[in-house]
C-alpha positions in Angstrom: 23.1 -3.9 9.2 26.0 -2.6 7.5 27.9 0.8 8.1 26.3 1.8 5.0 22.8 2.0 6.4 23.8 2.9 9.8 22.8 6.3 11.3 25.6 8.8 11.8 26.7 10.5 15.1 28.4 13.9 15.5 30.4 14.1 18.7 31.5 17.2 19.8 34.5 17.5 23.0 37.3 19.9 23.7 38.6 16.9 25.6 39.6 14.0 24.0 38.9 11.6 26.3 35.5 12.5 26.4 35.3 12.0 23.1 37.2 8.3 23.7 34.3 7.3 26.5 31.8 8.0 23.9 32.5 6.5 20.8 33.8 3.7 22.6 29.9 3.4 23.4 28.5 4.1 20.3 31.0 2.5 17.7 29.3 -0.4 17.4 26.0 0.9 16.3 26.8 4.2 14.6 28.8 5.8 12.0 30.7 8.4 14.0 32.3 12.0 12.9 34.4 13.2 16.4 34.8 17.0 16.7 37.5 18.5 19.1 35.7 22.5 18.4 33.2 24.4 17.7 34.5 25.0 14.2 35.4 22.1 13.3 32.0 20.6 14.4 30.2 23.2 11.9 32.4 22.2 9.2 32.0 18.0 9.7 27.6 19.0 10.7 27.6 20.4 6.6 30.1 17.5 5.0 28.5 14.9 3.9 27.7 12.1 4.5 25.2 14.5 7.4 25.2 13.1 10.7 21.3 11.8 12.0 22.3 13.9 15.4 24.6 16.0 17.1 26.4 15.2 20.7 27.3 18.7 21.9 29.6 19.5 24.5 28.6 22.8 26.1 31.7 24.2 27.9 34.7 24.5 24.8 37.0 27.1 24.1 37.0 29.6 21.5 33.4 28.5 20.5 31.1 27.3 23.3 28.3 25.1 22.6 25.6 27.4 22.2 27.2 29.4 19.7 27.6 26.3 17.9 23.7 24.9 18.0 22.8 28.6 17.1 25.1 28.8 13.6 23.5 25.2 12.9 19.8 26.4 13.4 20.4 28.9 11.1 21.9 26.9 8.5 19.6 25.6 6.0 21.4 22.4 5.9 21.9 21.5 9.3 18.8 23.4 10.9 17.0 19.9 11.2 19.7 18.0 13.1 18.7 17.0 16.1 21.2 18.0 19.1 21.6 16.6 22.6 24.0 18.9 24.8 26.9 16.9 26.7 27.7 19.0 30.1 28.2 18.8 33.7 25.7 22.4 34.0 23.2 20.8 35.6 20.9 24.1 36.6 17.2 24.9 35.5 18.9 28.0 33.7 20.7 26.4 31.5 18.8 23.8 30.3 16.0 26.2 29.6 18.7 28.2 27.6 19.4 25.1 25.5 16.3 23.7 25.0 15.4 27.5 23.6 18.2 27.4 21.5 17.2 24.0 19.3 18.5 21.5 21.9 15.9 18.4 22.1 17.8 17.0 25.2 20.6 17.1 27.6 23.2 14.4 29.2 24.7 15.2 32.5 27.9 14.4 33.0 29.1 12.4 34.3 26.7 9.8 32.6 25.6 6.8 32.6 26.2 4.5 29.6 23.3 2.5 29.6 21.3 5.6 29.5 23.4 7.5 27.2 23.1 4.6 24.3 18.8 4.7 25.1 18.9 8.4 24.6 21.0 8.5 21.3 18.8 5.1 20.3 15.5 6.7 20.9 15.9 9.6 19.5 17.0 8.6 16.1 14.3 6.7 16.3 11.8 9.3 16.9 13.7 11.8 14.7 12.8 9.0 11.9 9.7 8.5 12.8 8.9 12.3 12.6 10.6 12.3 9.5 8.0 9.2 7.7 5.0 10.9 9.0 6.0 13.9 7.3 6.4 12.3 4.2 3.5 10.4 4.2 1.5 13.0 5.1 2.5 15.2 2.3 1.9 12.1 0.2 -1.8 11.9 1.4 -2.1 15.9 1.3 -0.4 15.6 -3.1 -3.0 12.6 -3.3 -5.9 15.0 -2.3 -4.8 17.6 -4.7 -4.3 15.1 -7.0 -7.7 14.1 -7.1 -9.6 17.3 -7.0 -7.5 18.5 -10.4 -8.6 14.9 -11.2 -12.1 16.0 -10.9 -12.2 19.3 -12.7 -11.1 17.1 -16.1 -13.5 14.0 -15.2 -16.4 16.2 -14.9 -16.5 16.9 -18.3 -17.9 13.8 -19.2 -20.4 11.4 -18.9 -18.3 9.1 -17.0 -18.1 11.3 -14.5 -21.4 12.2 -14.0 -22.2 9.4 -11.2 -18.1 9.9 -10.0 -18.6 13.8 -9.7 -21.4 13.1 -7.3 -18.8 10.8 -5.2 -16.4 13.7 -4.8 -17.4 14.7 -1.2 -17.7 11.0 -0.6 -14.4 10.5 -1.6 -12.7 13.5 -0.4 -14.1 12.4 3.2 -12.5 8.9 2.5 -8.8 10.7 2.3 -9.6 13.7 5.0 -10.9 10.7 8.0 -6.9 9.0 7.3 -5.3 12.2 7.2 -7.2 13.4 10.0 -6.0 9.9 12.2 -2.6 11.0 10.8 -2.5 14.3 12.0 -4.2 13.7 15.4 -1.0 10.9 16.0 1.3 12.7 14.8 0.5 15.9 17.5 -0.1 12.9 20.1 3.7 11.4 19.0 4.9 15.1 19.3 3.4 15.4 22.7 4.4 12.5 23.8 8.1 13.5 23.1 7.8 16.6 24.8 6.5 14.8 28.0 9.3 12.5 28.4 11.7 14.4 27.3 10.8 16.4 30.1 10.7 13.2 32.5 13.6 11.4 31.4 16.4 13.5 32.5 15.5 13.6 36.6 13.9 10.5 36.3 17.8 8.2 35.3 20.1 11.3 36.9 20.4 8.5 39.8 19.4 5.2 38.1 22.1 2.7 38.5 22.8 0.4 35.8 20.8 -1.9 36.5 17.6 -0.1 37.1 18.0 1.1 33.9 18.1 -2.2 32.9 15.2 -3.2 34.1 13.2 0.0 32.9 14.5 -0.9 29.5 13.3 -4.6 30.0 9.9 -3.3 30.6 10.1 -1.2 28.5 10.9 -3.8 25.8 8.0 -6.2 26.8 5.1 -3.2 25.8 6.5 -3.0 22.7 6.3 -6.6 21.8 3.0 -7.0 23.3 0.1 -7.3 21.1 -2.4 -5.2 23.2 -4.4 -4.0 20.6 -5.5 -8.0 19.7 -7.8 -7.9 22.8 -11.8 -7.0 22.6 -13.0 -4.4 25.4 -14.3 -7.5 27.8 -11.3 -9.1 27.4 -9.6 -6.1 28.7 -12.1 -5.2 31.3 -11.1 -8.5 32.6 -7.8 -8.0 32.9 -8.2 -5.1 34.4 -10.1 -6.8 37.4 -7.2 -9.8 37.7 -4.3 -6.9 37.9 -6.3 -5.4 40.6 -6.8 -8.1 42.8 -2.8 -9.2 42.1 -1.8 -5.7 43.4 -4.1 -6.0 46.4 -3.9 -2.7 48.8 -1.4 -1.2 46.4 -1.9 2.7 46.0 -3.7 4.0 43.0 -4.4 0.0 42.1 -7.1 0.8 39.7 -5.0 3.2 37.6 -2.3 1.2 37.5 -4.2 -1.5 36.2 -5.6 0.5 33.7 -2.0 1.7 32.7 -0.8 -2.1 32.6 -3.7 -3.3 30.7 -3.4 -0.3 27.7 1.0 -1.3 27.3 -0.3 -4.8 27.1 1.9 -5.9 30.6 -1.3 -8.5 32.5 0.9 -12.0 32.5 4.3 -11.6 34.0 4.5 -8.4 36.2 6.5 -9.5 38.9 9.3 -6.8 37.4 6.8 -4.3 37.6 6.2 -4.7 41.2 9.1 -4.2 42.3 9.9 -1.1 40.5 6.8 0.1 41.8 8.0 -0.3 45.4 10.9 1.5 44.6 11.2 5.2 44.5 10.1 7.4 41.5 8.7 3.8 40.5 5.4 5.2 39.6 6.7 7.9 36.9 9.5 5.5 35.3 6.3 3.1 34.8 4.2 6.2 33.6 7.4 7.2 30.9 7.3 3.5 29.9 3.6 3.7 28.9 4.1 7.3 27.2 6.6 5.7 24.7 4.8 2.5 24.3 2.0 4.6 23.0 4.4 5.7 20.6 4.1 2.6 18.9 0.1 2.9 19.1 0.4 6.2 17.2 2.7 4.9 14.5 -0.1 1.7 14.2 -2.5 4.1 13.5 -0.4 6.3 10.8 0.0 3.0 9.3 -3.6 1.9 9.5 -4.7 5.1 7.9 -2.2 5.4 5.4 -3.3 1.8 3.8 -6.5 2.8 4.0 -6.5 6.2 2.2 -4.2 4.6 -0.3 -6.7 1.8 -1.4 -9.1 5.0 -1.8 -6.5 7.0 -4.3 -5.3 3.6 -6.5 -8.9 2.9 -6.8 -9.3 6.7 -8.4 -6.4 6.3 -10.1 -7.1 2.8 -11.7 -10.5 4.7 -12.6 -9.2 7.9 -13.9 -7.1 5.8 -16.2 -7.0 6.5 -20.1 -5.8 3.9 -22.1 -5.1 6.1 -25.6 -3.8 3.5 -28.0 -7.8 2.5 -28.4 -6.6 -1.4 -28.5 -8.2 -4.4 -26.1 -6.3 -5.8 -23.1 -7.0 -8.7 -21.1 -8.4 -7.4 -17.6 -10.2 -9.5 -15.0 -13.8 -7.8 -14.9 -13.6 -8.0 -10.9 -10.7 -6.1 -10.6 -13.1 -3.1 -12.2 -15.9 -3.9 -10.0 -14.2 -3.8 -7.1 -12.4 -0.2 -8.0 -15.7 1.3 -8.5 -16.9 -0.7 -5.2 -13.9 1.3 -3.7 -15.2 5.0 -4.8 -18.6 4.0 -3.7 -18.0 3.2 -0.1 -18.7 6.0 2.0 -22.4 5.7 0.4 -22.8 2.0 0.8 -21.4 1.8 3.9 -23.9 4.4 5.0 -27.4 2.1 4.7 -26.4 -0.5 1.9 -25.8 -4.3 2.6 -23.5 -5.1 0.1 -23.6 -9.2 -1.4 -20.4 -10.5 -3.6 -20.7 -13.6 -5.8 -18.0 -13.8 -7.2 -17.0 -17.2 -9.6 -13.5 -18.5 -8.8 -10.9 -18.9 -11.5 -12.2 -16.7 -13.6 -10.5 -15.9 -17.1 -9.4 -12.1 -18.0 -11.3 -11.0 -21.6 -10.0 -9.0 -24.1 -11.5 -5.6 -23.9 -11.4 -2.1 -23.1 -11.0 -1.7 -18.7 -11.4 2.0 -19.1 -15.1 1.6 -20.7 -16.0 -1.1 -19.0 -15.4 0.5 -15.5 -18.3 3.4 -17.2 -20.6 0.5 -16.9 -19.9 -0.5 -13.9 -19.8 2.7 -12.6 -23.3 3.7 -14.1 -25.0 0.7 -12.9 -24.1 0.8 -9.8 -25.2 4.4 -9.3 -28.5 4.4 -10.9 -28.7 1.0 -7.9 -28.1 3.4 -5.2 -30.5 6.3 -6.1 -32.8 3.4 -7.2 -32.7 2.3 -3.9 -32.0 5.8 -2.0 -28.8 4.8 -1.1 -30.6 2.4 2.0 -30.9 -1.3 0.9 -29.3 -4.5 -0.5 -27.1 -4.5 -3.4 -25.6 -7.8 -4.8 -22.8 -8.1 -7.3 -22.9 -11.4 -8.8 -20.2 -12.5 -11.4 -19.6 -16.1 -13.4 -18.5 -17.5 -16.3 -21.3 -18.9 -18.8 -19.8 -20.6 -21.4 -17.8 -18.4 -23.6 -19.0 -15.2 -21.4 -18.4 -13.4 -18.1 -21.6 -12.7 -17.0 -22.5 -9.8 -14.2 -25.6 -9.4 -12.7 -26.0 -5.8 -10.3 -29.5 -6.4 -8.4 -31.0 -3.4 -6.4 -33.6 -4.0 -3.6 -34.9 -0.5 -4.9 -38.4 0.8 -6.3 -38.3 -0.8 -9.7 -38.6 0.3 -13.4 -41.8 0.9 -14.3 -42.9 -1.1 -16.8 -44.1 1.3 -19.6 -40.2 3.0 -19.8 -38.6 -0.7 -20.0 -38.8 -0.3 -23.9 -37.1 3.4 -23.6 -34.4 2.9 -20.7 -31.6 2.6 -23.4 -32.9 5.4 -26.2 -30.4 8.5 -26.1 -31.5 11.9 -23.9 -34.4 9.2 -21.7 -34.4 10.3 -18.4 -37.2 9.8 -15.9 -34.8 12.4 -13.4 -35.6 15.9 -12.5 -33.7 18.8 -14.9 -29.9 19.0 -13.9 -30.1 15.4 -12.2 -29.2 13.4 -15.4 -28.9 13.5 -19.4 -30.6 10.7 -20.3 -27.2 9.2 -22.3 -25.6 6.6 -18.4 -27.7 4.0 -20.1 -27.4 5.0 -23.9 -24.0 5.0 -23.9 -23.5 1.5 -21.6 -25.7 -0.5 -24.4 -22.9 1.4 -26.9 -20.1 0.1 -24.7 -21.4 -3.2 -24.1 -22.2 -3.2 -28.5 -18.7 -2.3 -29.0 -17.4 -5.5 -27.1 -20.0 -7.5 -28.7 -22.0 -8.1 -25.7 -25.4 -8.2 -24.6 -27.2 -5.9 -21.7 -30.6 -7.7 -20.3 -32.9 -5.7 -17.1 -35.6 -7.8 -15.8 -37.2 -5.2 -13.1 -40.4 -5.0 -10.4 -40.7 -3.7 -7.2 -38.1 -4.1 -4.9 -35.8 -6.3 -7.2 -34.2 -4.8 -10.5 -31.5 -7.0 -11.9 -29.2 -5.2 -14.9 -27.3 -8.5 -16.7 -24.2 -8.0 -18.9 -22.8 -10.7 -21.1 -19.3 -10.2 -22.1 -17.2 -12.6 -24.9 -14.4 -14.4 -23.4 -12.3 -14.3 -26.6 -10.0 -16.8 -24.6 -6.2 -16.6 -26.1 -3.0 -18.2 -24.7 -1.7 -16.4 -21.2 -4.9 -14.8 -20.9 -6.3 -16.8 -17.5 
């Protein structure tokens, strides 16, 4: 890492040798701006480049350090800064009256360094964390809007008369992400508030190396790979940390603590803190910030997901206005409609892909051909009431991609096979449909100088397309 890209550190100390012990500490790993007043610690908060977090001492001249955090809350530029207070006031009072004021934590002096470096480390971290799941929320919530104004001009037309039915469907796709989203971020903020709480009396009389070793287990639920295991694995873990802690108070909840920060192999360094005192809440503070990482698994999760959702939507909405062919890979179409169609199919359809290997992009139009697909596979889920088997089956036949969309649903019958194509034929109530999904698919099909074929009875209807290869150099 270079100084460039590391986080910056604003120390503030009347006393200069304070200000020695501690970027002495922090050198290495930070860029540092070093304050000797109130003033000046203003002036450096609001130059950039702007530190990641503030080190304030409380006791200066002139300036104390709560007149300080309160001229930086109210500063639209430095109002986000996270601040730790320095001090040797170690009462109830006073930390209240600093946490009240903005301050996220406090450092008794005289410190300990180990600790010192795992406070300023952790809460960069979390202050960046809070920071991404911000941002990505507010991605997911533009990506909402986005598509509801995306609706309002589909609507319009035809293509959009299955899709416009898919709108709830597809809004629930985005909300369930944002909703895992939300629900971690309130668990990460929680969880912050918790140990902030903790830390402080917890490590006021840790030596070095106890925090050490907190830090070493600390270290190992974070690497673990808990989340890998299925629930009988993990019951059965359970039962072997139980009978390796034998008569050991509260076994079963410790187990149950062990087994969720992925800590069932080597847990000989967890023993012995245990035996110690306050052993129980350091272990309980290591397992509420190992579930930070759980939380930010699940932001990540959700955000993949709901992003798959919204390029799908996109790659459909897409208009393509200089009205010339491209090669595109017909699956890649498919598979975005697939995409918009999965809260219904995942709801009662059993969903079969054939899908050819190698095959060869044709020249067409993507934007049309993704009506097709669109319209086929909806009239295959009303066909089958959205509860049976629908199989996508795609290949290359000679100098054609060929896709066949079979429902498991109720059939054409046969005196409409003749009339399935003709403009304004609909067999649907009034307001259900226009009559032109079909119409205008044999157009598009026409206009690529394909074919459409339907061969349909009870409980199997299979819609064929044939489309020209028109194979050109660069085009597999």
């Amino acid at each position: 890492m270079t100084s460039v890209e590391k986080p910056c550190v604003l120390l503030v100390d009347n006393e200069k040798i304070n200000l020695k012990v501690l970027a002495d500490l922090l050198k290495d790993d930070y860029r540092l701006k070093l304050a000797t007043s109130g003033e000046q610690a203003l002036q450096f908060a609001e130059t950039p480049p702007l530190p990641n977090l503030i080190l304030l001492d409380v006791v200066m001249p002139e300036m104390n350090g709560y007149q300080v955090i309160k001229y930086l809350k109210e500063n639209n530029v430095t109002k986000n800064i996270p601040v730790i207070f320095v001090t040797a006031l170690s009462s109830i009072s006073e930390e209240e009256k600093g946490l009240m004021l903005g301050a996220i934590d406090y450092i008794i002096k005289p410190y300990s360094p180990p600790l010192v470096k795992m406070r300023v480390h952790n809460h960069l971290r979390y202050h960046n964390l809070e920071d991404r799941v911000k941002e990505r929320t507010l991605e997911l919530s533009n990506a909402l809007t986005e598509l509801k104004t995306t609706q309002k001009h589909l609507v319009e037309s035809e293509k959009m008369a299955a899709l416009g039915q898919l709108i709830a469907g597809i809004a629930h796709e985005i909300n369930t992400p944002l909703g895992a989203i939300s629900s971690s971020a309130g668990n990460i903020k929680n969880l912050l508030e918790q140990t902030l709480t903790m830390m402080p009396p917890l490590f006021q009389n840790f030596s070095t190396q106890e925090c050490n070793e907190f830090l070493l287990i600390l270290g190992k639920a974070l690497q673990s790979n808990f989340g890998l295991l299925s629930a009988k694995e993990k019951r059965q873990k359970r039962r072997d940390l139980v009978a390796r802690l034998g008569d050991m108070e509260y076994a079963h909840n410790i187990a149950d603590t062990l087994v969720d920060m992925g800590l069932y192999e080597d847990i000989d360094n967890v023993i012995e803190l245990l035996a110690k005192e306050n052993g129980h809440e350091v272990l309980e503070l290591a397992y509420k910030l190992s579930e930070l990482k759980k939380s930010t698994q699940i932001i990540n999760t959700a955000t993949e997901r709901a992003s798959k959702v919204v390029f799908a939507l996109k790659s459909y909405a897409h208009h393509d206005n200089s009205d010339e062919k491209v090669f595109a890979n017909v699956t890649h179409g498919i598979d975005t409609i697939l995409t918009l169609y999965q809260s219904p199919i995942k709801q009662g359809i059993h969903l079969i892909k054939n899908y050819a290997e190698n095959l060869p992009a044709i020249h067409c139009y993507p934007d049309e051909l993704n009506q097709v697909w669109t319209n086929l596979i909806h009239n295959a889920l009303q066909a089958m009431d959205n509860n049976g088997t629908l199989s996508i089956d795609v290949a290359e036949v000679e100098d054609c991609i060929r896709v066949c969309i079979q429902d498991s649903g109720k059939g054409i019958p046969s005196e409409n096979m003749t009339k399935i194509f003709d403009a304004f034929f609909t067999t649907k109530s009034t307001g259900e449909g226009s009559g032109l999904g079909l119409h205008i698919i044999k157009k598009i099909i026409d206009k690529h100088s394909g074919r459409i074929n339907v061969e349909s009875q009870p409980g199997c209807t299979v819609f064929s397309v044939l489309l020209p290869i028109h194979s050109t150099v660069g085009a597999r």
